[in-house]
C-alpha positions as CSV (number, residue, x, y, z in Angstrom):
1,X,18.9,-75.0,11.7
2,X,19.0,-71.2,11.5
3,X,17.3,-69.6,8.5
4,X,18.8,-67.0,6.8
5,X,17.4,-64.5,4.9
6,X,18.5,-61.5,3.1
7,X,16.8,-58.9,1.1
8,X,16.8,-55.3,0.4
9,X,14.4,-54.5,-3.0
10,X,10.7,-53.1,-1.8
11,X,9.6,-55.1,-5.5
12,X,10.5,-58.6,-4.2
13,X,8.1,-58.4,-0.9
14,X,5.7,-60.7,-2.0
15,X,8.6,-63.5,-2.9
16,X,9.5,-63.1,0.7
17,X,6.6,-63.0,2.0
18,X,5.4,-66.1,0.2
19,X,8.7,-68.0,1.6
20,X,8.1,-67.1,5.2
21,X,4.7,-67.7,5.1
22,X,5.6,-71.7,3.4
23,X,8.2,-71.7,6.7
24,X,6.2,-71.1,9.3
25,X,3.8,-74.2,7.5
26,X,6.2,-76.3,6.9
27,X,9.2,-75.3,9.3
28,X,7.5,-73.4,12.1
29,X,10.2,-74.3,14.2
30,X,13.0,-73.4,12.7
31,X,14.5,-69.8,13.5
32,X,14.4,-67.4,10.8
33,X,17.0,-64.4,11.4
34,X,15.9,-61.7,8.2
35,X,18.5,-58.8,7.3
36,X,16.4,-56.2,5.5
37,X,18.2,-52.8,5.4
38,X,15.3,-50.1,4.7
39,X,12.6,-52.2,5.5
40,X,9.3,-50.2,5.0
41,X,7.1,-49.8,8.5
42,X,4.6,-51.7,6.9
43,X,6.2,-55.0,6.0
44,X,7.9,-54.3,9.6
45,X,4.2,-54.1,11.0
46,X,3.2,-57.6,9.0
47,X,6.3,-59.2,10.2
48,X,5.4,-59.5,13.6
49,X,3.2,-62.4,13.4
50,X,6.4,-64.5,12.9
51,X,7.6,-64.9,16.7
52,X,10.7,-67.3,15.0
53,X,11.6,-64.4,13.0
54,X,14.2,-61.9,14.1
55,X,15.1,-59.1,12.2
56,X,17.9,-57.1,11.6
57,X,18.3,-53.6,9.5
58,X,22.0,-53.4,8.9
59,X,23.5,-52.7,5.7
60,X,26.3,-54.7,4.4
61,X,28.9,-53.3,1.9
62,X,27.0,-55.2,-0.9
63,X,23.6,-55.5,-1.6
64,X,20.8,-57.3,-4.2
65,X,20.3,-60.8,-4.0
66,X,23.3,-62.2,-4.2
67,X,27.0,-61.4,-3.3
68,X,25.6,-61.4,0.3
69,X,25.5,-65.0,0.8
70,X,28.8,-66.0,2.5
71,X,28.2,-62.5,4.3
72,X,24.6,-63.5,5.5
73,X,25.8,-67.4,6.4
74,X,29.2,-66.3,7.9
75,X,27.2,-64.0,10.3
76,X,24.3,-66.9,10.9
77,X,27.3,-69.0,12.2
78,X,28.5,-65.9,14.2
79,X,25.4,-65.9,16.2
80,X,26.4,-69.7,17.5
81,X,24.0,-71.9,15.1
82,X,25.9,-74.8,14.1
83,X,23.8,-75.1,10.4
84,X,22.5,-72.1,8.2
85,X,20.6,-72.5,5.7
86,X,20.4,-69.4,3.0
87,X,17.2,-69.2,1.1
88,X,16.6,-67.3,-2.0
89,X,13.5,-64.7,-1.5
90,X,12.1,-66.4,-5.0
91,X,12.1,-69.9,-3.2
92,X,8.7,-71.5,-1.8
93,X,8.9,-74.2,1.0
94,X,6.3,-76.5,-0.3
95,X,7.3,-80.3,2.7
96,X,9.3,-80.9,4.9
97,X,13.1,-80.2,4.8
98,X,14.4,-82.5,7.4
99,X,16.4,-84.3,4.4
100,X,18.8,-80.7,4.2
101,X,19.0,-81.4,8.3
102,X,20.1,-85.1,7.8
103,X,23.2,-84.5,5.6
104,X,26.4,-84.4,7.2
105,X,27.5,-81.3,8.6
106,X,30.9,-81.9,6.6
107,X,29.0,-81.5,3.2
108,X,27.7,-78.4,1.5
109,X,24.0,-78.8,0.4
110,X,23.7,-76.6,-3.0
111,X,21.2,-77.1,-5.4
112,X,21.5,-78.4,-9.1
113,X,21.2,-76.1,-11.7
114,X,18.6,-76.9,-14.6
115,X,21.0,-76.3,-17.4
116,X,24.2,-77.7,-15.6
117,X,26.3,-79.6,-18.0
118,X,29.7,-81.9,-16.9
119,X,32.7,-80.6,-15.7
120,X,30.9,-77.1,-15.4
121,X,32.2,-75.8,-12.1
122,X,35.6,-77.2,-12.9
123,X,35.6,-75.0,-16.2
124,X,35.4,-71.9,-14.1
125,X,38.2,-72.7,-12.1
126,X,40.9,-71.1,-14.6
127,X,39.1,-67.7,-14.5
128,X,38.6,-67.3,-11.3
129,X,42.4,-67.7,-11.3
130,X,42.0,-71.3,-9.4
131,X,43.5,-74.6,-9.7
132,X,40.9,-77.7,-10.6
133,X,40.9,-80.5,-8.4
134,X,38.2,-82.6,-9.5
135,X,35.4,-83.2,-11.8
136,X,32.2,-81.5,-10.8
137,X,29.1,-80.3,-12.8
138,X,27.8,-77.0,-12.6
139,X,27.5,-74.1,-12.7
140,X,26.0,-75.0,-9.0
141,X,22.9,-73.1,-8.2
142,X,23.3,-70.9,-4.9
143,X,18.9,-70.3,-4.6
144,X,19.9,-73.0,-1.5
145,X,23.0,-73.2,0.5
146,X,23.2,-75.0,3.7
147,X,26.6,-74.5,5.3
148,X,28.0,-75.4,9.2
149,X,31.1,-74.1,11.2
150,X,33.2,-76.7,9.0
151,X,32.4,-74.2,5.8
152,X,33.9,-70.9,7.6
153,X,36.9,-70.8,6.0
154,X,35.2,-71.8,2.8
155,X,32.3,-68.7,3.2
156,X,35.3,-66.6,3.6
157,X,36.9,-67.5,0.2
158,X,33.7,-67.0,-1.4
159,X,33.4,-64.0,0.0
160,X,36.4,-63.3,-1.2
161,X,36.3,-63.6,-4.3
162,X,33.0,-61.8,-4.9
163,X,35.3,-58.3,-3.8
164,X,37.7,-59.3,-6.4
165,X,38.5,-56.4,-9.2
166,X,37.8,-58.6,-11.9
167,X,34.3,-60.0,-10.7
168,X,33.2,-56.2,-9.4
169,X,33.7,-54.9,-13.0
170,X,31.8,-58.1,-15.0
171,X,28.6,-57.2,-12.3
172,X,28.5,-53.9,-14.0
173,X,27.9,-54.8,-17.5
174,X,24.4,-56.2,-18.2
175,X,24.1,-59.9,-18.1
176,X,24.3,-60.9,-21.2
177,X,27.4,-59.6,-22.0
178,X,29.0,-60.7,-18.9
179,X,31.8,-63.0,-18.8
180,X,29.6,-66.4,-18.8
181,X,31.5,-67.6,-15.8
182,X,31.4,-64.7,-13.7
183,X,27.5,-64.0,-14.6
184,X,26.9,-63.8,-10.1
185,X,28.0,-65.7,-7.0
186,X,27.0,-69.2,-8.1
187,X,30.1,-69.4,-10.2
188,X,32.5,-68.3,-8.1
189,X,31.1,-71.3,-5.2
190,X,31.6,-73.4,-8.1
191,X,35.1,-72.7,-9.1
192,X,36.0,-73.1,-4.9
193,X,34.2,-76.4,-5.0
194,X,36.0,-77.5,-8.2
195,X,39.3,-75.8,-6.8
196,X,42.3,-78.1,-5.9
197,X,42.1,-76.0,-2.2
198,X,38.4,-77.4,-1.3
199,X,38.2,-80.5,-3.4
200,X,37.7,-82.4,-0.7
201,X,34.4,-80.8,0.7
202,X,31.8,-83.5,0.3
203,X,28.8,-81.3,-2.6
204,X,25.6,-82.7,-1.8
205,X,23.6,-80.9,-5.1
206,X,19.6,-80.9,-4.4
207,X,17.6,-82.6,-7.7
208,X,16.5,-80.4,-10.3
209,X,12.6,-81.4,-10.7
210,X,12.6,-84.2,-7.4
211,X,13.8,-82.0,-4.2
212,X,13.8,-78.8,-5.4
213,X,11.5,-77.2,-8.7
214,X,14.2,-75.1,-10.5
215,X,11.0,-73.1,-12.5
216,X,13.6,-71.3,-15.0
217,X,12.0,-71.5,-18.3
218,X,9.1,-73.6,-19.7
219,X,11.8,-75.9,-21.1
220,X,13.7,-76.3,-17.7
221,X,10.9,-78.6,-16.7
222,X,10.3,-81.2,-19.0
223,X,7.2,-83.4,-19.6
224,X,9.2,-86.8,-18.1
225,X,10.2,-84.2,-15.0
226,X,6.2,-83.5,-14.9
227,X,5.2,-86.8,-15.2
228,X,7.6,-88.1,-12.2
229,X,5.9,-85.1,-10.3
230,X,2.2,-86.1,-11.3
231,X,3.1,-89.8,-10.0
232,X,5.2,-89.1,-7.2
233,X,4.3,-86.0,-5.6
234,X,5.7,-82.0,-6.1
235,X,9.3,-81.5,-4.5
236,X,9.7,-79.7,-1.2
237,X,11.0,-76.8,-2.3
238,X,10.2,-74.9,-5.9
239,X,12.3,-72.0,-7.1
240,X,10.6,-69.0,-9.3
241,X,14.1,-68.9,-11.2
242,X,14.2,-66.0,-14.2
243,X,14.4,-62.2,-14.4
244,X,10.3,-61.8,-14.7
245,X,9.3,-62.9,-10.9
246,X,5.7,-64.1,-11.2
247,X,4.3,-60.7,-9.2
248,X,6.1,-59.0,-11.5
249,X,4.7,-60.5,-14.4
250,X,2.6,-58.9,-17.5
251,X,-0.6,-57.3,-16.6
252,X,-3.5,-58.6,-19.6
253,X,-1.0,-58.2,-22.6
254,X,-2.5,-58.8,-26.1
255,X,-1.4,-61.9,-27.7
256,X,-1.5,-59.9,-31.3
257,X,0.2,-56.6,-30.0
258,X,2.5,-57.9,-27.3
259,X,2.9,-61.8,-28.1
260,X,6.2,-62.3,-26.1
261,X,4.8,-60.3,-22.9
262,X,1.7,-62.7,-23.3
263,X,3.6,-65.7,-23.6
264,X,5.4,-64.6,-20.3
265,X,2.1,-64.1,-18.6
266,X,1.3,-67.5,-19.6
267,X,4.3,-69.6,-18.7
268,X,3.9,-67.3,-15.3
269,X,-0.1,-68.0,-14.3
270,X,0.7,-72.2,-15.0
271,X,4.0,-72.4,-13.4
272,X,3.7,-74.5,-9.4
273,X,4.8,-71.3,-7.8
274,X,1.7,-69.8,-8.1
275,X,-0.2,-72.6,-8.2
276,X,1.8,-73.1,-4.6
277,X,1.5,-69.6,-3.7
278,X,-2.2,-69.4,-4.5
279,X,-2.5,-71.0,-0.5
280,X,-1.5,-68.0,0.6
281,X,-3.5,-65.2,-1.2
282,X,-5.3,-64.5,2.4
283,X,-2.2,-63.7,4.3
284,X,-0.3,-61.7,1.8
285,X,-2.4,-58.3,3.0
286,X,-1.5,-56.8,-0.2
287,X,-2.6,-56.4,-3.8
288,X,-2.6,-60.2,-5.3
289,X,-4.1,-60.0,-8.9
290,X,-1.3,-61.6,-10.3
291,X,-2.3,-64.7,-8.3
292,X,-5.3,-64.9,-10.6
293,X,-5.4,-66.6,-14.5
294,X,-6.5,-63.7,-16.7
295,X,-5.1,-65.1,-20.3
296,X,-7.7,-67.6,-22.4
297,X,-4.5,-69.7,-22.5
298,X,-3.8,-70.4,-18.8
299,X,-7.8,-70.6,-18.4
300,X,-7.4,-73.6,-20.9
301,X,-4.6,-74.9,-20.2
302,X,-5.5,-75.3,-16.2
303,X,-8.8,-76.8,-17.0
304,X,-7.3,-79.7,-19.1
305,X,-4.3,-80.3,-17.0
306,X,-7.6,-81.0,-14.1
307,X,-5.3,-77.7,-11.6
308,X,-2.5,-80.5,-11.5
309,X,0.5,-77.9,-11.3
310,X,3.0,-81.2,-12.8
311,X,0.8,-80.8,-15.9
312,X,-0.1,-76.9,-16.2
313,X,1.9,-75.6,-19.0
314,X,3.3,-78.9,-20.4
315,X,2.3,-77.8,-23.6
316,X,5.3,-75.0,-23.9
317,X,7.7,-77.1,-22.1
318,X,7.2,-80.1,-24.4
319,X,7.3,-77.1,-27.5
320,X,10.9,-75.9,-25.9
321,X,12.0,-79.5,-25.5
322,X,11.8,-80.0,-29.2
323,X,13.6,-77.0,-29.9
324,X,10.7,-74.3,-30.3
325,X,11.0,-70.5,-28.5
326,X,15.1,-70.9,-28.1
């Protein structure tokens, strides 16, 4: 299994650093080939402990954290690895991933998205100018892909797609006014998974809450999610999903003068990623203050759920569940 790894903004270091450093604990053997096009001397400098990790500085015509995928896994193939596996630079390995290794190299590992609804990825099929051949949920989630050589011609469709006109012009509105099923490159792999041309591609989706932790919103992780989790264990892989990354979050905002931006720094400080990431605060060699709890809330609310990252911030998710902060 070759990693691969992409990334190109000096603000999401600490996500990658936090994912290489969960690899080499729970993966160490696994090579790791990084792409990072302007790379700063010093992140080259910390890199070197990582003998598995070989890095590359060569710009590709896109850039940002997505729309590089098929790019990134068609040249992981190139190289001669018969399995890549593309890892989002917000994702933390948190057990073992020998279940991704086990799944037939026919199938497509992706990961379930925690707002999918039926028949999504077969809705998006009609804009992307496609033909649906079956029924499959989505949008699929992209923070995982694990492709082999029978996925080339597949990889180059995707990447296909992601040059198109139509797609180039939605990526340069703001989000949310985007066409909802051209919002980035999840929904055009779902629309070629849907498609009548690879219907018959075996999708092997990762669970939302039991193999991977999609941490997108307090109300993306429910209390029966957390409750699985307190009995059964955390998942193997979590996912800081959202625009606010958690070392990116609110520094000490007032809950009277800035109640959203505190709210934020709540749902941040109690979410597993950090409590996860926290296990690395040594390593890092950089500023980590967002590591630490600073709000009354997440003091409180950590000390009642006994540091039990199922049960930290159970209290908003249970609140969004019922149909609060929408």
């Amino acid at each position: 299994m070759l990693v691969c790894l992409y990334e190109d903004r000096p603000n999401q270091v600490a996500g990658l650093k936090i994912l290489l450093l969960s690899l080499d604990r729970y993966c160490p053997d696994w090579p790791i080939r990084l792409r990072f096009p302007g790379i700063a001397d010093s992140f080259r400098t910390w890199l070197k402990r990582f003998s598995q990790v070989s890095l590359s500085e060569e710009r590709l015509p896109l850039s940002g954290s997505y729309n590089v995928k098929p790019a990134v896994l068609l040249d992981g193939l190139a190289t001669g690895a018969k399995s890549c596996l593309w890892l989002d630079t917000d994702v933390s390995v948190n057990g073992n991933l020998d279940f991704i290794v086990s799944v037939p190299p026919g199938a497509i590992v992706v990961t379930q998205d925690p707002w999918e609804y039926p028949d999504g990825s077969t809705h998006r099929c009609a804009t992307w100018g496609l033909k649906a051949g079956r029924s499959l949920p989505g949008a699929l989630n992209t923070a995982v892909v694990r492709v082999t050589l029978h996925h080339e011609r597949l990889l180059r469709a995707w990447q296909s797609l992601l040059q198109t006109e139509q797609y180039l012009h939605e990526q340069t509105k703001p989000a949310v006014q985007r066409n909802q099923h051209m919002l980035g490159d999840q929904d055009a792999i779902s629309a070629l998974l849907a498609s009548q041309e690879f219907f018959s591609i075996p999708v092997r989706r990762l669970i939302h809450s039991t193999e991977i932790l999609q941490h997108h919103g307090a109300g993306a992780y429910g209390p029966v999610q957390r409750w699985f989790n307190l009995l059964h264990g955390m998942p193997p892989l979590i996912h800081a999903m959202g625009t606010v990354k958690p070392w990116k979050m609110p520094d000490r905002p007032s809950p009277l003068h800035s109640p959203r931006d505190y709210y934020e720094r709540t749902y941040l400080e109690l979410s597993p990623y950090v409590h996860a990431a926290r296990q690395f605060r040594a390593s890092l060699d950089e500023e980590v203050g967002w590591l630490d709890i600073h709000t009354m809330y997440g003091m409180a609310g950590t000390l009642l759920a006994f540091n039990r990252p199922a049960l930290k911030g159970i209290m908003q998710a249970a609140l969004h569940r019922a149909g609060f902060f929408r």
